[in-house]
C-alpha positions in Angstrom: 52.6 -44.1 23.7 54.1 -45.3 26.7 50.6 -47.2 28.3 48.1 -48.7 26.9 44.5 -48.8 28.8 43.4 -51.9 29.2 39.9 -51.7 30.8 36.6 -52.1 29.7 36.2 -48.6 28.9 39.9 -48.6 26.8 38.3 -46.5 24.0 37.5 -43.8 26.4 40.7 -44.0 28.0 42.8 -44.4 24.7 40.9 -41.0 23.7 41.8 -39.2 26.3 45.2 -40.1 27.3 45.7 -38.9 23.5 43.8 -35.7 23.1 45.6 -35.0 26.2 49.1 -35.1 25.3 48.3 -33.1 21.7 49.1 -29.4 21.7 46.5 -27.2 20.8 49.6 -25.1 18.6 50.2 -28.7 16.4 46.9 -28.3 15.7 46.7 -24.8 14.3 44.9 -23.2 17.9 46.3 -21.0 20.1 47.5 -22.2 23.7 45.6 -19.5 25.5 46.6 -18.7 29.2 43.3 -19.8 30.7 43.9 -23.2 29.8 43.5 -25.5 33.1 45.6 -28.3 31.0 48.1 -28.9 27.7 45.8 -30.6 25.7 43.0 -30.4 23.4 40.0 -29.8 25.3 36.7 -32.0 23.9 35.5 -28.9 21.9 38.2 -28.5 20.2 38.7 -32.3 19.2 35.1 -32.5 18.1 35.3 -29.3 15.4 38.6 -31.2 14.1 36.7 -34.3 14.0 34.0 -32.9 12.3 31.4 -34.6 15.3 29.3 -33.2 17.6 30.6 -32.3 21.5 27.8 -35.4 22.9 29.2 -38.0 20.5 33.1 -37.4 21.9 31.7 -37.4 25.7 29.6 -40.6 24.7 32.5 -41.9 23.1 35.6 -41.1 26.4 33.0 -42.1 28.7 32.3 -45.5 27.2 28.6 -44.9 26.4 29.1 -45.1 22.7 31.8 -47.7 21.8 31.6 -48.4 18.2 31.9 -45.7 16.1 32.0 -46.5 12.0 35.2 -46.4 10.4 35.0 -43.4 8.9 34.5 -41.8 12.2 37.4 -43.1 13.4 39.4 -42.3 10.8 38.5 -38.7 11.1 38.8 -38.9 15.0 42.6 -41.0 14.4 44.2 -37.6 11.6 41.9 -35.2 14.4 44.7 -36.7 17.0 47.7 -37.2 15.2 48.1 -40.3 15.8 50.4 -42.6 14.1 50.2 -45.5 12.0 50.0 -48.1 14.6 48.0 -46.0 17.0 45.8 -45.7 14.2 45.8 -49.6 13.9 44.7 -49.7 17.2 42.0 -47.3 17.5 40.4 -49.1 15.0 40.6 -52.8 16.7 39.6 -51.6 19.9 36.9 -50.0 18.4 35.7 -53.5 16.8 37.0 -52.6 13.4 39.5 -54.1 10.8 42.4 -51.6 10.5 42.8 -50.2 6.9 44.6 -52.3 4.5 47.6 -51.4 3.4 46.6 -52.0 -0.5 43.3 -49.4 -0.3 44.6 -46.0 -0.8 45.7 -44.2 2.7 43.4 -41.8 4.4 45.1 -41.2 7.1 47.3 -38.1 7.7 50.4 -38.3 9.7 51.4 -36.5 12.5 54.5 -34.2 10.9 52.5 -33.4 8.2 49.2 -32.5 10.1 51.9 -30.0 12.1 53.4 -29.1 8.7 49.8 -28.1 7.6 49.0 -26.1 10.9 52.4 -23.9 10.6 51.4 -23.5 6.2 48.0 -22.2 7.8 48.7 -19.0 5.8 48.6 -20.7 2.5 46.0 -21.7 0.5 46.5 -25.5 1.0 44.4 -28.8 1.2 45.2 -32.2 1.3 43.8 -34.8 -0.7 44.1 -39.3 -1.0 46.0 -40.6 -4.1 42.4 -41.2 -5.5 41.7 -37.0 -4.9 39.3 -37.1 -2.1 39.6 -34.2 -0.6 40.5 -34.6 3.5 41.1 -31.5 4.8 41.9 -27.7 3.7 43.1 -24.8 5.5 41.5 -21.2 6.3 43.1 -19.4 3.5 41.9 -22.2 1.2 38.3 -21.6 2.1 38.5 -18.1 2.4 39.8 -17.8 -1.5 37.8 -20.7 -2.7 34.5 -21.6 -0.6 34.1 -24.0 1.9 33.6 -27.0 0.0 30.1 -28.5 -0.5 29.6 -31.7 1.7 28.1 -35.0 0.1 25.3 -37.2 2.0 27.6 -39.3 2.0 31.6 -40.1 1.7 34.2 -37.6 1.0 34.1 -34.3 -2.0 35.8 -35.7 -4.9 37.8 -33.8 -7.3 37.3 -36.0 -10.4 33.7 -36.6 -9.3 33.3 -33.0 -9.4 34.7 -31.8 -12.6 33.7 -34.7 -15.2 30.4 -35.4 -13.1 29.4 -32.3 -11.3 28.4 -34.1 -8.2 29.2 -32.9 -5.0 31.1 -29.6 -6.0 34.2 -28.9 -4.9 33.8 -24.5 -5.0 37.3 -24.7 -5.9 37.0 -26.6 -9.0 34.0 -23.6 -9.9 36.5 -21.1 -9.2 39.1 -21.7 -11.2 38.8 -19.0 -14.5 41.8 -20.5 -16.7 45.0 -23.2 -16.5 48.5 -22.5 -17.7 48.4 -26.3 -19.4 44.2 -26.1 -20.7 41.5 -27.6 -19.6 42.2 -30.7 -21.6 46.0 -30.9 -20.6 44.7 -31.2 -17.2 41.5 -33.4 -17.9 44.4 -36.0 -19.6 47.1 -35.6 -16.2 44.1 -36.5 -13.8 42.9 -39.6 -15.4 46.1 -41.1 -16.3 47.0 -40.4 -12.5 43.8 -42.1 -11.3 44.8 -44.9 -13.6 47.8 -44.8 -12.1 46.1 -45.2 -8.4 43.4 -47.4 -9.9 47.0 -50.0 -10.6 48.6 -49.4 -7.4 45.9 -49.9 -5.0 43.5 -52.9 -7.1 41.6 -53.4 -3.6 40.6 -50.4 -2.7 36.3 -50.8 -3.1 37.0 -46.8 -3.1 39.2 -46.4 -6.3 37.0 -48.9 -7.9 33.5 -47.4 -7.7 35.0 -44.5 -8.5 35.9 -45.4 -11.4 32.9 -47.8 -12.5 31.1 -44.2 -11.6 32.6 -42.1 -14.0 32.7 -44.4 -16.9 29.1 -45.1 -16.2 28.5 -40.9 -15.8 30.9 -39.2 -18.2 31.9 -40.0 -22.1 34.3 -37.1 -21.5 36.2 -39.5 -18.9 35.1 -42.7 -20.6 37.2 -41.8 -23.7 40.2 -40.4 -21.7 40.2 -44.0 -19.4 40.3 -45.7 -23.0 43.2 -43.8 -24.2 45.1 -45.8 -21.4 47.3 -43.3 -20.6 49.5 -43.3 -17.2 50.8 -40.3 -15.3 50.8 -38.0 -12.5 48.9 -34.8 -11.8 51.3 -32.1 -12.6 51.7 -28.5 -11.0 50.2 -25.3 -13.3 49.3 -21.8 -13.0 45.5 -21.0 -12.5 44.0 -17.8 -12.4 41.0 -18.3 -9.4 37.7 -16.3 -9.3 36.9 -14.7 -5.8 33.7 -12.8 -5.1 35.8 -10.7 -2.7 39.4 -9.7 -4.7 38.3 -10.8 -8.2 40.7 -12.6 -10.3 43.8 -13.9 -8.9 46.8 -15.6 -10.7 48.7 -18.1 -8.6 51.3 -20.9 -8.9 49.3 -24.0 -8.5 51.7 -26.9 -6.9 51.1 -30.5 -5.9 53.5 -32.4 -3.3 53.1 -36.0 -2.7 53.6 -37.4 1.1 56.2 -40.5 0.4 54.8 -43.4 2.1 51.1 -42.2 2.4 50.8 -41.2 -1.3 48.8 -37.9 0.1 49.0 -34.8 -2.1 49.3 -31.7 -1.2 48.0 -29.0 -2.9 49.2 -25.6 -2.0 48.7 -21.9 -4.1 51.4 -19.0 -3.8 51.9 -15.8 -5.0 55.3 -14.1 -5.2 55.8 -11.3 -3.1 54.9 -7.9 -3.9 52.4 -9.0 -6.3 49.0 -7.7 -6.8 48.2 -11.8 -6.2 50.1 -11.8 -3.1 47.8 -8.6 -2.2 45.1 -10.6 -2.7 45.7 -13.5 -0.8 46.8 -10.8 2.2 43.2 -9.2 2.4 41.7 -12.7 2.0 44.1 -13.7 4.9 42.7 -11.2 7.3 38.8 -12.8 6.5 40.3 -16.1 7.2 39.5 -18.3 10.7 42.4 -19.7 12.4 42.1 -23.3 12.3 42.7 -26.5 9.2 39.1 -27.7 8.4 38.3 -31.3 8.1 36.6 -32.0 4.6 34.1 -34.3 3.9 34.4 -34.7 7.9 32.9 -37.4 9.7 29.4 -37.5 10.9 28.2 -38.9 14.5 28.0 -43.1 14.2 
C-alpha cells in the first residue's frame, strides 16, 4: 500500500482505500459494466465477510471502531490483504495481531485468487487444526452448505469423533479408498502434529482437551502417539440431487501458512465428471466464507 491514513477515522479510511483497489474478478464476481468504480462495492465486501451491509458502513464511517478479532480476521482474507496489512488492521483496530506460533487463519492474497479462478471445483480451505474457512460454490452445491456453530468456526475433527457442529460434508461421504479407521488414524496423528508445532495456540489446545474429554474413539487414537499428515483418498460422496459420486479426494498444504486445501476431481468423460457438471450449473458464483464472522 502506497499511503497509510492517518486520521482519527484510519479504520474507515484503511477499509476503503482497500476494498477499493480489490477487483471484484480476484474475488470470484463478475466486473459488470454498470459499475461506477473498480472496486468491491460495500455489498459485496459484506457477503464475503460474512457481516451485515450496516456494520461495514458503521465500520468506513468510523461509527463502529472496534470490531472483535474474529471479525477482523474475516474482514482482513474478505480483502486480500497481506500479512502485514493484516498486522495492521488489527492494531488500528485496538487488537494484538495474531501470533505467529497460533495456527494461521488468515488466507493470502494469491491463494484467495487461486481459489476464485478453481471456482469450478469442489474445493474449501481449511487451518492446520481443520477449521473450515471458506468453500467454494461447487463445494456446497455437492455437499451442503455447512452448518454454522453459535460460536467459532465448523470443525472437521469436532464433527466426525464428536458430532457437533456438522460439517454436511463429513455426512456425505458413503465410503474411503483407505477406511474409515485409516483416515480416523491420518487426522489425529496430523492434529498431533499441529498440536507440536503451534503449543500456544488456546485454539489447538481446547480442541484437543474437547475431544479427549468427548470421544474414547479419539482418546485412544491421541494415546497411540502417533504423528503424521492427512493424506489424499478416493471417497465416493452422497448427493440428494446426482446420487453417488466417486471422486479423487486431494489435500494441498499452502507453505508458509500451513493452510490445506481440499479440492475433489473427476476425470473427464466420467459419469463423476457428469455429475459434478449438472451440480455446476445449480451452483452460485461466488467462494463462501465458513464459519464467517458475525457483527462485533
Amino acid at each position: 500500500m502506497d499511503a497509510c491514513p492517518t486520521s482519527a477515522g484510519e479504520l474507515g479510511e484503511l477499509l476503503r482505500t482497500w476494498r477499493d483497489r480489490l477487483s471484484p474478478i480476484d474475488v470470484g464476481l463478475p466486473a459488470g459494466d454498470s459499475r461506477r468504480a473498480a472496486g468491491l462495492r460495500r455489498e459485496e465486501l459484506a457477503m464475503l465477510a460474512g457481516l451485515s451491509v450496516d456494520y461495514v458502513v458503521r465500520l468506513e464511517q468510523g461509527r463502529a471502531r472496534h470490531p472483535s478479532a474474529q471479525v477482523a480476521a474475516s474482514v482482513a482474507r474478505a480483502l486480500q490483504l497481506n500479512d502485514a496489512e493484516r498486522d495492521h488492521l488489527f492494531t488500528v483496530a485496538g487488537l494484538l495481531p495474531p501470533s505467529r506460533r497460533e495456527v494461521p487463519t488468515h488466507i493470502p492474497p494469491g491463494v484467495q485468487r487461486l481459489i476464485a479462478r478453481l471456482g469450478e471445483t469442489p474445493l474449501g480451505v481449511f487451518t492446520a487444526s481443520w477449521d473450515l474457512l471458506s468453500y467454494s460454490p461447487l463445494w456446497g452445491a455437492l455437499f451442503g452448505e455447512p452448518s454454522r456453530p453459535a460460536t467459532g468456526r465448523v470443525n472437521l475433527l469436532r464433527s466426525h469423533f464428536l458430532g457437533a457442529d456438522p460439517i454436511m460434508h463429513e455426512r456425505r461421504i458413503v465410503s474411503r479408498s483407505n477406511g474409515v479407521d485409516a483416515f480416523e488414524c491420518s487426522l489425529v496423528g496430523d492434529l498431533r502434529r499441529v498440536h507440536g508445532q503451534y503449543p500456544d495456540d488456546r485454539g489447538v489446545n481446547a480442541l484437543v482437551a474437547e475431544l479427549l474429554a468427548g470421544s474414547p474413539r479419539f482418546n485412544g487414537l491421541w494415546a497411540c502417539g502417533a504423528v503424521g499428515e492427512h493424506q489424499s483418498e478416493r471417497k465416493v460422496v452422497e448427493n440428494d440431487l446426482v446420487g453417488d459420486v466417486e471422486l479423487d479426494c486431494d489435500v494441498f498444504t499452502v507453505a508458509g501458512t500451513d493452510l490445506r486445501i481440499v479440492a475433489y476431481t473427476a476425470a473427464s468423460g466420467t459419469p463423476a465428471a457428469a455429475a459434478l457438471d449438472f451440480l455446476r450449473v445449480s451452483a452460485v458464483t461466488t467462494p463462501t466464507p465458513a464459519g464467517a464472522a458475525v457483527d462485533g
